[in-house]
N, C-alpha and C positions, 0 to 999 in steps of 0.2 A: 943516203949512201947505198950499199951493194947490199950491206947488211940490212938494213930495213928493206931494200925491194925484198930481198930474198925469202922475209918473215912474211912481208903480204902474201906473196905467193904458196907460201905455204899454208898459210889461215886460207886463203883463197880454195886452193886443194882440197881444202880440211870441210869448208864449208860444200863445195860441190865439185867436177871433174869437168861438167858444162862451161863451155866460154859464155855464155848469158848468163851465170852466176857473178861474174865480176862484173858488167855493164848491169846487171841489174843492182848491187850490191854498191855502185859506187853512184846511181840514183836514185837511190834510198839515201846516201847522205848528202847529198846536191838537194835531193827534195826535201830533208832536214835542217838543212843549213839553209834552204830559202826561206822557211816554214818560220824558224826563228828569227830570220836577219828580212824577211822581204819587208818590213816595213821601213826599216831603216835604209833598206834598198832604195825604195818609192821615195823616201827624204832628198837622199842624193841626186836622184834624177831632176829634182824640183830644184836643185842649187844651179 
């Protein structure tokens, strides 16, 4: 909802003022959540 965009945005703020702070910030957890899940990733592909 409106209310969560609006906390990201603020944590966002809070961490930097730079627009590459959230593109890099939100490929930190893409490359976290591959880092855990890419095996199970490579399973799928095999199905």
């Amino acid at each position: 909802g409106k209310e969560t965009q609006e906390r990201a945005d603020f944590i966002v703020r809070r961490l930097g003022d730079r627009g590459s702070n959230l593109s890099s910030f939100i490929e930190n957890i893409v490359r976290s959540h591959l880092d855990e899940y890419g095996e199970d990733i490579e399973k799928w592909r095999k199905l």
